[in-house]
C-alpha positions, 0 to 999 in steps of 0.5 A: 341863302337867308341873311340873319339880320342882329338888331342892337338894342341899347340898354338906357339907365334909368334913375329912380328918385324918390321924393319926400314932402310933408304936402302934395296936391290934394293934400296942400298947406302952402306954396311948397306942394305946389312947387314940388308937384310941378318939379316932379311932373317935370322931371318924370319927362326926362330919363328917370323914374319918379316917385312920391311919398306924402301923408294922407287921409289915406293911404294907397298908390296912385298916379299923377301923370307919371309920378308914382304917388305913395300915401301914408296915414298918420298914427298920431292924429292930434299934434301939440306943436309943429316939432311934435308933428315932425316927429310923430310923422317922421316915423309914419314916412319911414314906416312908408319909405321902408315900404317903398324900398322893399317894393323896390328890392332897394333899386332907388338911387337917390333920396330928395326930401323937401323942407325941413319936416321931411328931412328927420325921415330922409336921414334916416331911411337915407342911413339906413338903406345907404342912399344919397340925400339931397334936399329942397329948401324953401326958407329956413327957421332964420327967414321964419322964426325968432330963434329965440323961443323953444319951438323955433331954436328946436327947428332951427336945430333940426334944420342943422342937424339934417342939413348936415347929412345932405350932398346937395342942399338946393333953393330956387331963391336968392333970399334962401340960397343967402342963408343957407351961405349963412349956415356953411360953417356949420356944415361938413365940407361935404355939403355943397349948397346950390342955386337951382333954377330948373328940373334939368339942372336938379337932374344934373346934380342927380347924376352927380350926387351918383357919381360922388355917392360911388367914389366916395368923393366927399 
């Protein structure tokens, strides 16, 4: 008599995030790419899937270690302020993120933009596709600018706007985190403000932006 032998396979769930920043490594203007290159690297060690999208000179697919990295080009290449270029850029990140979810058949589960600038297409693909949005803040306009100027009123502006549609705002800075307090009443109660101090706590709101996103807790 021949024994059958059932092997049980276990099937685990895999998140996939996609990350929007205005700077990665080689493509580097401050302090922020690398920050983000090292959250991401990191997180691509742990139950999920990780992928990037950054403009470039140009434009392709690549990895870095197991970060999926997308590029996109900018359309318009002369820039008369940073708001200008926020704006003009924004739509080069939809056109890719549109890209990148359709590549997907839509299989992404959270959206996670970094810094003001990448926010404008966050919300949008983040409307639009019906994903949740979560955001990495580095400074806001407050700690920067004057607020009294055209250009950085307008930031300020935006920050507000697009903070507005996130679930989870985060910063890794006490400074930053204090101001983003400053910044409660004018955010919907659904908004929740965290102090990050590691990839496994930024995983963990994952997993519970998800479970807020599908019951609608908010």
């Amino acid at each position: 008599m021949v024994e059958s032998t059932h092997v049980l396979y276990l099937k685990v769930e895999f998140l996939r995030v996609l990350h929007v920043t205005y700077e990665y490594p080689p493509y580097t203007m401050g302090e922020v790419s690398f920050k983000v290159r090292k959250l991401v690297r990191e997180l691509s060690e742990m139950d999920l899937d990780v992928i990037l999208v950054h403009p470039s000179d140009l434009e392709g697919v690549w990895y870095d270690g197991r970060v999926e990295i997308w590029t996109v080009t900018k359309s318009i290449k002369t820039d008369l302020h940073i708001v200008t270029l926020a704006w003009s850029l924004a739509m080069d990140l939809v056109r890719r993120i549109s890209e990148i979810l359709n590549y997907y058949k839509g299989d992404v589960d959270v959206i996670h933009c970094h810094e003001w600038i990448s926010t404008i297409p966050g919300v949008l693909t983040s409307l639009t596709f019906r994903k949740p949005l979560i955001v990495s803040v580095y400074s806001v306009e407050s700690m920067r600018g004057d607020l009294v100027n055209l250009i950085s009123m307008s930031i300020d502006g935006i920050e507000k706007l697009c903070f507005s549609h996130a679930l989870y705002l985060m910063t890794d800075n006490d400074k930053t985190y204090s101001n983003l307090m400053n910044m409660r009443k004018v955010l919907p109660r659904r908004t929740i403000i965290s102090l990050v101090k590691s990839a496994k706590d930024i995983l963990r709101i994952y997993r519970r932006a998800l479970r807020r996103w599908k019951a609608r807790r908010y």
